[in-house]
N, C-alpha and C positions, 0 to 999 in steps of 0.2 A: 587454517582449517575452515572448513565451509559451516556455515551457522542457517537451522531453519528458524523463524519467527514467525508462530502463529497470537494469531489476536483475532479473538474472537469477542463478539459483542452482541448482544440480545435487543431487537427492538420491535417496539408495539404495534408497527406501520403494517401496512402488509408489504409483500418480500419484492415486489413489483414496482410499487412505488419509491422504498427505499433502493434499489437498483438504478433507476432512473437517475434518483441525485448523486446517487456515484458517480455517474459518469458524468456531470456536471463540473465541467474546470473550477465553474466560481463558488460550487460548495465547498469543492476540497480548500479554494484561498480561504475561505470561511475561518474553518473546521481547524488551519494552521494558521492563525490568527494571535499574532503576540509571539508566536516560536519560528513563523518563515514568510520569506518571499520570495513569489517566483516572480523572475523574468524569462518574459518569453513565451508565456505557456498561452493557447488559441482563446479567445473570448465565445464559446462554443462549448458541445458536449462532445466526448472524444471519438472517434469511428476507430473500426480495426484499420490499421496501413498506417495509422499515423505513425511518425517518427517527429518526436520533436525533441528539440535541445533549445535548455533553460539554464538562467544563472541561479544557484537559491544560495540567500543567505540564513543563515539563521542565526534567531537571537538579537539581530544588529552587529552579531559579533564577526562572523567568520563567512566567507561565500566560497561556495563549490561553483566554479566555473563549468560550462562541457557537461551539462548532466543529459543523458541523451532516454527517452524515455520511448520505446518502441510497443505499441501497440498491435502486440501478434495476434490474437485471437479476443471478440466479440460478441457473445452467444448471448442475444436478447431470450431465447428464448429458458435456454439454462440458467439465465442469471450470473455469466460468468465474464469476468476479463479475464487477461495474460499479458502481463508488460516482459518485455526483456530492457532493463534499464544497465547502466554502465556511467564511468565519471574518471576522469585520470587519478583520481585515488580508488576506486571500487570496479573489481572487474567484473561482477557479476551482483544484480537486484534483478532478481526473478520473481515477479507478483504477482500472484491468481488471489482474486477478489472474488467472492463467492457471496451468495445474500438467496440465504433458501429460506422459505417460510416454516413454519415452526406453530405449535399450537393456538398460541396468543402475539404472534406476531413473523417478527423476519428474527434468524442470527444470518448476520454478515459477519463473514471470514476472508481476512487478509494473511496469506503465507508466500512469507519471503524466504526464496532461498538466498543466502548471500556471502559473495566472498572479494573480503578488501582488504587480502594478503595480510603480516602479520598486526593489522587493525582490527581482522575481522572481531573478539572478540569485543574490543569496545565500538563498535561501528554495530553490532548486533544489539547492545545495549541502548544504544543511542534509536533504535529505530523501535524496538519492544517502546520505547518509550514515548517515540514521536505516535505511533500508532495506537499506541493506549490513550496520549492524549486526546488525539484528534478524536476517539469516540464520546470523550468528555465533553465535548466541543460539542459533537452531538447531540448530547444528552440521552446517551444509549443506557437502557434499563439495567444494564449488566454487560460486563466488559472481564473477560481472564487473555491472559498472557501468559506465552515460554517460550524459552529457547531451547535448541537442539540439537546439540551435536551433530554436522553431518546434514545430505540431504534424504531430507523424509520421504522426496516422491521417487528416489531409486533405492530404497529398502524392499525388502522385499521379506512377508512374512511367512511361514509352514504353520 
């Protein structure tokens, strides 16, 4: 069953500037520092079109070969990415990165829709987690996490 993960996180920058290092490849190596490595990924900040495929290990312990990381949509001016990612274990990592300014700073919101057949529930854990981390890594003001049954962007409310 398909799992949403949002993670949300508060920071004191403004919402432009923290955008920016999002799309920076070598903050994100930063930011997953001690928990992953990527092979493969551009020495560069990311454009829409991109398509790349990376090997990541994590922990030292275990590598996800084939992770394919699709860069659909770009909007410098919204503050917004759109990956369509995929991996011979995960059929779907759907992730809109979001970083809107706020009174005393930016919240940046990362919401994965994800589905990795009957893993998905612990494959949903493991990422609530990587992506709480990496805001640590940041050193972001305030950081909350959930999961969610199902996906949240084809709900539809009365």
């Amino acid at each position: 069953m398909i799992r949403t993960i949002v993670v949300e996180a508060a920071y004191g920058a403004p919402a432009d500037r923290v955008f920016e290092q999002a799309l920076d490849v070598s903050e994100m190596q930063n930011a997953m520092q001690g928990l992953a490595i990527y092979e493969g990924l551009p020495d560069r900040k990311i454009v829409e079109g991109d398509k790349l495929c990376v090997d990541v290990t994590f922990l030292n312990l275990f590598k996800s070969r084939n992770h394919v990381m699709y860069v659909e949509r770009l909007d410098r001016g919204a503050r917004v990415v759109q990956s369509r990612e995929y991996n011979p274990t995960i059929k779907r990592w759907d992730h809109t990165l979001s970083v809107q300014p706020v009174t005393h700073g930016c919240l940046w919101r990362d919401t994965i829709v994800l589905d990795a057949g009957a893993t998905t529930w612990l494959t949903a854990w493991f990422c609530r987690f990587v992506y709480t981390r990496r805001h640590r890594m940041r050193d972001a003001d305030s950081i909350r996490a959930l999961i969610v049954r199902g996906d949240i962007n084809k709900r539809h409310y009365q």
